[in-house]
N, CA, C and O atoms as a Tinker XYZ file with bonds, in Angstrom:
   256  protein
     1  N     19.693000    1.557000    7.444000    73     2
     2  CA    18.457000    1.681000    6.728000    64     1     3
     3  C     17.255000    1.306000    7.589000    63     2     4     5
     4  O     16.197000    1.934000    7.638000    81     3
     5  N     17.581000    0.122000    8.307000    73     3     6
     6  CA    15.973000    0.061000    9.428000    64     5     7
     7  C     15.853000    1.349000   10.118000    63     6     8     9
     8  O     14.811000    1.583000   10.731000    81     7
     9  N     16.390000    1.836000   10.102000    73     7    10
    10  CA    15.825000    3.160000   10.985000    64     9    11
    11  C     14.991000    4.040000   10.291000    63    10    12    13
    12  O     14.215000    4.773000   10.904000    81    11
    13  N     15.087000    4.039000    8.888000    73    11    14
    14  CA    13.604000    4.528000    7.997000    64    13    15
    15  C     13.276000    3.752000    7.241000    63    14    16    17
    16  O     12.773000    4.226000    6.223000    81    15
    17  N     13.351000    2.633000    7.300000    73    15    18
    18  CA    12.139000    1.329000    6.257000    64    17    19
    19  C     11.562000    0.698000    7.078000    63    18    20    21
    20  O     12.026000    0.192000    8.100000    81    19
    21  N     10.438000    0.682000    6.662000    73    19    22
    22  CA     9.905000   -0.206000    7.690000    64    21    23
    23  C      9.356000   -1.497000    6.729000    63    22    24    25
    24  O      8.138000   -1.461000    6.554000    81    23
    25  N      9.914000   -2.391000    6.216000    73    23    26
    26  CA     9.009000   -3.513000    5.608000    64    25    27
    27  C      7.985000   -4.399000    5.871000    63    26    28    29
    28  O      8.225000   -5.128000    6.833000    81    27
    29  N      6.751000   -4.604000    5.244000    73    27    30
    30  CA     5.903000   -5.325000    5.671000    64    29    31
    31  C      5.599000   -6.466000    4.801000    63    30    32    33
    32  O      5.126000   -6.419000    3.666000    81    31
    33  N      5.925000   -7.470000    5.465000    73    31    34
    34  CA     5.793000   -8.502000    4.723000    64    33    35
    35  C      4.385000   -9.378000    4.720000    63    34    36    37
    36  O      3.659000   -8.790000    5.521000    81    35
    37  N      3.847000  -10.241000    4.313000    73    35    38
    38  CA     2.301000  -11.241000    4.425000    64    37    39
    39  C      1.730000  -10.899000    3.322000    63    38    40    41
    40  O      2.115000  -10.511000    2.218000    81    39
    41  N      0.027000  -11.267000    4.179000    73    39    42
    42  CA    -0.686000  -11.152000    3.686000    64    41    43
    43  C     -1.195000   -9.720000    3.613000    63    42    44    45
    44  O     -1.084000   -9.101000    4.671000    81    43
    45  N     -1.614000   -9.208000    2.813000    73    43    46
    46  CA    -1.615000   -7.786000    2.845000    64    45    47
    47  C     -3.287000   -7.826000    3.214000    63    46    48    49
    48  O     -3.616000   -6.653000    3.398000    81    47
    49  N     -4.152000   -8.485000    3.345000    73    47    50
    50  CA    -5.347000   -7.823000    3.855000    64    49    51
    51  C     -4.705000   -8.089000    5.584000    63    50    52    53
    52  O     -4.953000   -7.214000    6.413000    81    51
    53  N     -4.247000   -8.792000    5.821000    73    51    54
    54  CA    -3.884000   -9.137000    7.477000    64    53    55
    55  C     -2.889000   -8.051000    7.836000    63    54    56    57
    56  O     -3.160000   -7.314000    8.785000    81    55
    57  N     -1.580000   -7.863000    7.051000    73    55    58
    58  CA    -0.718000   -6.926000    7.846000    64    57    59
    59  C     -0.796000   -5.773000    7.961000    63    58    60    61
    60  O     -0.094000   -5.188000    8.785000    81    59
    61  N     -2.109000   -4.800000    6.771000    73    59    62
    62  CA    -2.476000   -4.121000    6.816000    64    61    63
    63  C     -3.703000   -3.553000    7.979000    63    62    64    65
    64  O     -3.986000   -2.379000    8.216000    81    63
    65  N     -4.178000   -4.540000    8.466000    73    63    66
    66  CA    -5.074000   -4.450000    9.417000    64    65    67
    67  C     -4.419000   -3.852000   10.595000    63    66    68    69
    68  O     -4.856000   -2.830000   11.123000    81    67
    69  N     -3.345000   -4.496000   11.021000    73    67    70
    70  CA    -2.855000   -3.743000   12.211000    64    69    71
    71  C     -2.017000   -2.671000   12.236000    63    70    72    73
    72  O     -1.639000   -2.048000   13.228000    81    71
    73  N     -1.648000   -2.421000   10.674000    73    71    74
    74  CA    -1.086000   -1.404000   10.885000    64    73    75
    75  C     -1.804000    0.205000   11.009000    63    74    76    77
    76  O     -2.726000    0.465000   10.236000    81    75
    77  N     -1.409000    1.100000   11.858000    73    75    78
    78  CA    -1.942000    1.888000   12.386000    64    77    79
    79  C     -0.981000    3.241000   12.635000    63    78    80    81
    80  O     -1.288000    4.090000   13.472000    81    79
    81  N      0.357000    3.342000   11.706000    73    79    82
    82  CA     0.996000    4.186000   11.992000    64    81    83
    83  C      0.974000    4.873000   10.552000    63    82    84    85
    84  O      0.753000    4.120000    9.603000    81    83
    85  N      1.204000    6.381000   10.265000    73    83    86
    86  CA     1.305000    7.230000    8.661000    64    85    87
    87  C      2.785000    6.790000    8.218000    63    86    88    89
    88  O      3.866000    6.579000    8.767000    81    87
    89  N      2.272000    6.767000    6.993000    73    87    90
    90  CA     3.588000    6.296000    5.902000    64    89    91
    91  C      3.707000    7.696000    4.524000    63    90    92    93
    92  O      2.909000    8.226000    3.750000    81    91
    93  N      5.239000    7.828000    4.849000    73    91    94
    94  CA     5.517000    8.265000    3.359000    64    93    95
    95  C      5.002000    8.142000    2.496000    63    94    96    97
    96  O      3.967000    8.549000    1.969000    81    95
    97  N      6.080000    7.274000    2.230000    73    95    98
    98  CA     5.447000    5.582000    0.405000    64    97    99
    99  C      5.465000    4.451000    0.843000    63    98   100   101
   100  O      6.233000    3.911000    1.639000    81    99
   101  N      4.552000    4.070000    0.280000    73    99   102
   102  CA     3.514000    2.977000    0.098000    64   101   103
   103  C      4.247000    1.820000   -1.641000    63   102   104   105
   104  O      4.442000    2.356000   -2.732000    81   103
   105  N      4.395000    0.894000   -1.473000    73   103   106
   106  CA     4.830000    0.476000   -2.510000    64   105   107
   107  C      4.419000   -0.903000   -2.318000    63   106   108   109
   108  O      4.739000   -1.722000   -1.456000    81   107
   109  N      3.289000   -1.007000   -3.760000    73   107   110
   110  CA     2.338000   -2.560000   -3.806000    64   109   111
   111  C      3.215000   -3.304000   -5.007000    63   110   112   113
   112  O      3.866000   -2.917000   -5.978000    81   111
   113  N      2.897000   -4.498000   -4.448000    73   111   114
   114  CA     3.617000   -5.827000   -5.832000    64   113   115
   115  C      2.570000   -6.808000   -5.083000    63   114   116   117
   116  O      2.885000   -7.571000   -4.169000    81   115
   117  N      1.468000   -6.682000   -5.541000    73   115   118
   118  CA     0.934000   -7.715000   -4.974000    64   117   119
   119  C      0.725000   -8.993000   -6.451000    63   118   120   121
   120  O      0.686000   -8.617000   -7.622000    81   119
   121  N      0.650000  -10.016000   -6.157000    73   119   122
   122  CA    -0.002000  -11.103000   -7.390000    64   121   123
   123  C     -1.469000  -10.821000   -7.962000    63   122   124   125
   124  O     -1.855000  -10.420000   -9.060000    81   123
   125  N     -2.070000  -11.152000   -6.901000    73   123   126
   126  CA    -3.478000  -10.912000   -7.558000    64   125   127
   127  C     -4.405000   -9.399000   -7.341000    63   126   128   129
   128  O     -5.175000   -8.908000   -6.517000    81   127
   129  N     -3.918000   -9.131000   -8.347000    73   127   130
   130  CA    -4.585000   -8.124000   -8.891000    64   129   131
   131  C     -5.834000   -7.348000   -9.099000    63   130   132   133
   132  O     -6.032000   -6.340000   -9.778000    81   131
   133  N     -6.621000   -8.047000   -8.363000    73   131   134
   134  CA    -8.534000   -7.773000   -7.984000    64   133   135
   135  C     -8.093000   -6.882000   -6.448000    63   134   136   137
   136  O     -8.938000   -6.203000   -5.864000    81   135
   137  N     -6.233000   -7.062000   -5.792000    73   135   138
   138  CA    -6.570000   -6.418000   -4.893000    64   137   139
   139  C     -6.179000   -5.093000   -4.907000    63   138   140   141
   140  O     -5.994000   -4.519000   -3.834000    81   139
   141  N     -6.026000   -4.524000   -5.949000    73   139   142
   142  CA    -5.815000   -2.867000   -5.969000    64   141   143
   143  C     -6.897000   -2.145000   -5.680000    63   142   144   145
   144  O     -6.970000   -1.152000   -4.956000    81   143
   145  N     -7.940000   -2.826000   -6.427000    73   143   146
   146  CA    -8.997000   -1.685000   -5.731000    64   145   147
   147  C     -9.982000   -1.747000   -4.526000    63   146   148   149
   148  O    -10.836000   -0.939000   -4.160000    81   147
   149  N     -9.528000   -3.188000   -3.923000    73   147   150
   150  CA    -9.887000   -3.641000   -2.598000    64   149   151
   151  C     -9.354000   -2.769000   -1.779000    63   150   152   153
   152  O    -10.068000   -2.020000   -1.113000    81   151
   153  N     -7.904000   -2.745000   -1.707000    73   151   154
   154  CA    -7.041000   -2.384000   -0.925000    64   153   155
   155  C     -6.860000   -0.469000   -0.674000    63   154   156   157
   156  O     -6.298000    0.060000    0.285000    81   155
   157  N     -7.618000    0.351000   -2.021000    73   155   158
   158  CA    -6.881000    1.355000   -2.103000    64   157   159
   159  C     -7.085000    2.683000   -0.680000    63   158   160   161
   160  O     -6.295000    3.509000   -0.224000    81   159
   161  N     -8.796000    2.278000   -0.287000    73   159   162
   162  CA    -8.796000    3.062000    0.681000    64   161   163
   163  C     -7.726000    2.552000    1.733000    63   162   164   165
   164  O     -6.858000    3.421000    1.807000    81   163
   165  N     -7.528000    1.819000    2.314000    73   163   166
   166  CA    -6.520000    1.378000    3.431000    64   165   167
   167  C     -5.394000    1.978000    3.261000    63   166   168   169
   168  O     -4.677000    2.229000    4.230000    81   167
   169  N     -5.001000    2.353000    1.832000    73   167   170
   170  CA    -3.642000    2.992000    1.669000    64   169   171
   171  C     -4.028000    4.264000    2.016000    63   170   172   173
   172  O     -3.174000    4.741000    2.763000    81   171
   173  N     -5.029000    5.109000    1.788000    73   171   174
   174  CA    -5.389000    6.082000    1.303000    64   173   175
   175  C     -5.101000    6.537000    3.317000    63   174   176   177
   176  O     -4.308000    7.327000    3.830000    81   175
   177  N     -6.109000    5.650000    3.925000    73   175   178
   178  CA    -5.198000    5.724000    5.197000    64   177   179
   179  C     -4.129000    5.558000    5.762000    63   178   180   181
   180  O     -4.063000    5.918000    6.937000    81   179
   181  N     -3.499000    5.242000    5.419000    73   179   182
   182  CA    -1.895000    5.105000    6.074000    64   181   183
   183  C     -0.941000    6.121000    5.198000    63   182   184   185
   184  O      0.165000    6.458000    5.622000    81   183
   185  N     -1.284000    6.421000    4.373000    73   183   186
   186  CA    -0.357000    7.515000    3.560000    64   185   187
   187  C     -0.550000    8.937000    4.031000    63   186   188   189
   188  O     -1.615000    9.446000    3.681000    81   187
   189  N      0.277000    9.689000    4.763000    73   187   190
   190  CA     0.891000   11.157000    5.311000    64   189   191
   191  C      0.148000   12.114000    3.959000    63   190   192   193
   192  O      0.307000   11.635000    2.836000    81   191
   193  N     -0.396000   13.024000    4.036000    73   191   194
   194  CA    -1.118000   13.983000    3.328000    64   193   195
   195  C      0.192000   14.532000    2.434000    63   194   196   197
   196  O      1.095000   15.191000    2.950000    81   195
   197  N      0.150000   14.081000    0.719000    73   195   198
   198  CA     0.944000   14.736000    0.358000    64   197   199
   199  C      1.985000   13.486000   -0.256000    63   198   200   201
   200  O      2.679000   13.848000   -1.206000    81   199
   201  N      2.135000   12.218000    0.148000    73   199   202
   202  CA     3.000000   11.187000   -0.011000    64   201   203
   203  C      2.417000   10.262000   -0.900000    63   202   204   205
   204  O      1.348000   10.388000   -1.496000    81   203
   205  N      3.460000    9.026000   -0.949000    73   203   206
   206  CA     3.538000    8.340000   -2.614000    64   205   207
   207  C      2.775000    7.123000   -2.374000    63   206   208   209
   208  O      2.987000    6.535000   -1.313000    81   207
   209  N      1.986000    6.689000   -3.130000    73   207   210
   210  CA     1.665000    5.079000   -3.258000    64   209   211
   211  C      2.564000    4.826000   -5.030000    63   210   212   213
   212  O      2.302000    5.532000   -6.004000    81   211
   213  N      3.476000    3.810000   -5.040000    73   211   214
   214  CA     4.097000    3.512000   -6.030000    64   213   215
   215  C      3.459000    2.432000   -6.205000    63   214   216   217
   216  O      3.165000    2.202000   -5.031000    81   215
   217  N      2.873000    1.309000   -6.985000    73   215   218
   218  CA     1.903000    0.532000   -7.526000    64   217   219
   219  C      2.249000   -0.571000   -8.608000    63   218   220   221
   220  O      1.602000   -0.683000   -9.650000    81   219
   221  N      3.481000   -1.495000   -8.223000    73   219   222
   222  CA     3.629000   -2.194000   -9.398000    64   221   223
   223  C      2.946000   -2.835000  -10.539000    63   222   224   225
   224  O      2.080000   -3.512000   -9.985000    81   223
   225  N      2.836000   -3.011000  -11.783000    73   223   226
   226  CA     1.995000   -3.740000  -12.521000    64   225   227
   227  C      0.216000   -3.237000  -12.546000    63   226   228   229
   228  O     -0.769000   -3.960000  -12.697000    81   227
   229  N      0.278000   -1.944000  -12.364000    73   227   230
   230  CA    -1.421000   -1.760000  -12.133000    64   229   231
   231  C     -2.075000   -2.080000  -13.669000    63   230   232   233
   232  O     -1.819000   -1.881000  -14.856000    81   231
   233  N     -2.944000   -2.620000  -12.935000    73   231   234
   234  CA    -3.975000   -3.454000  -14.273000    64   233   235
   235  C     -4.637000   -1.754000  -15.072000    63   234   236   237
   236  O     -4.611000   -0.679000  -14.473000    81   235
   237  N     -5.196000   -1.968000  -16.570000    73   235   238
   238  CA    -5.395000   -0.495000  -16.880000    64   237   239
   239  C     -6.744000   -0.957000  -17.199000    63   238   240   241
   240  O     -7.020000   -2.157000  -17.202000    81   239
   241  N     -7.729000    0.105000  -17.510000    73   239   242
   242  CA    -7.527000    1.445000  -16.822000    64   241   243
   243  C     -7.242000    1.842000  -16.077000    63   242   244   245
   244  O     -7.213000    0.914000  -15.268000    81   243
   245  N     -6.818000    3.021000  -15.408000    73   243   246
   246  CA    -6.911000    3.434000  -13.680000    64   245   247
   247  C     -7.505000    4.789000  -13.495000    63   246   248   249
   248  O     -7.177000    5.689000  -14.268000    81   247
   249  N     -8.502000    5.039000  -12.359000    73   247   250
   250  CA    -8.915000    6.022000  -12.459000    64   249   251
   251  C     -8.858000    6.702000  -10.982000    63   250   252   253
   252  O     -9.316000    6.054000  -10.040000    81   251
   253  N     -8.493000    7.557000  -10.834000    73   251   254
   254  CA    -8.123000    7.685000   -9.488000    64   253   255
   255  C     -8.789000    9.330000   -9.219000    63   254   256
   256  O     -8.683000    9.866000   -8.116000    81   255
């Protein structure tokens, strides 16, 4: 399975910073919850044209 998962573990404003390579899916569980819509352009970059952000627990509304 490491040969196609790549897990990222931390802080997600930090591990996201260096990351710099396109992703499939994207899959958030973060705790605090003010950071979905902090975070969403950063995904919006790292996600392959066409691929998944899966989003645990998203607070509602959502408007995308």
């Amino acid at each position: 399975m490491n040969d196609f998962i790549d897990f990222k573990v931390g802080d997600l404003k930090t591990v996201i910073e260096d990351v710099n390579e396109d992703f499939d899916l994207i899959f958030q569980d973060v705790g605090g919850k003010t950071l979905y819509n902090t975070m969403f352009n950063d995904y919006l970059r790292l996600l392959k044209t066409g691929r998944r952000l899966l989003v645990e627990d998203v607070p509602l509304p959502v408007f995308i």
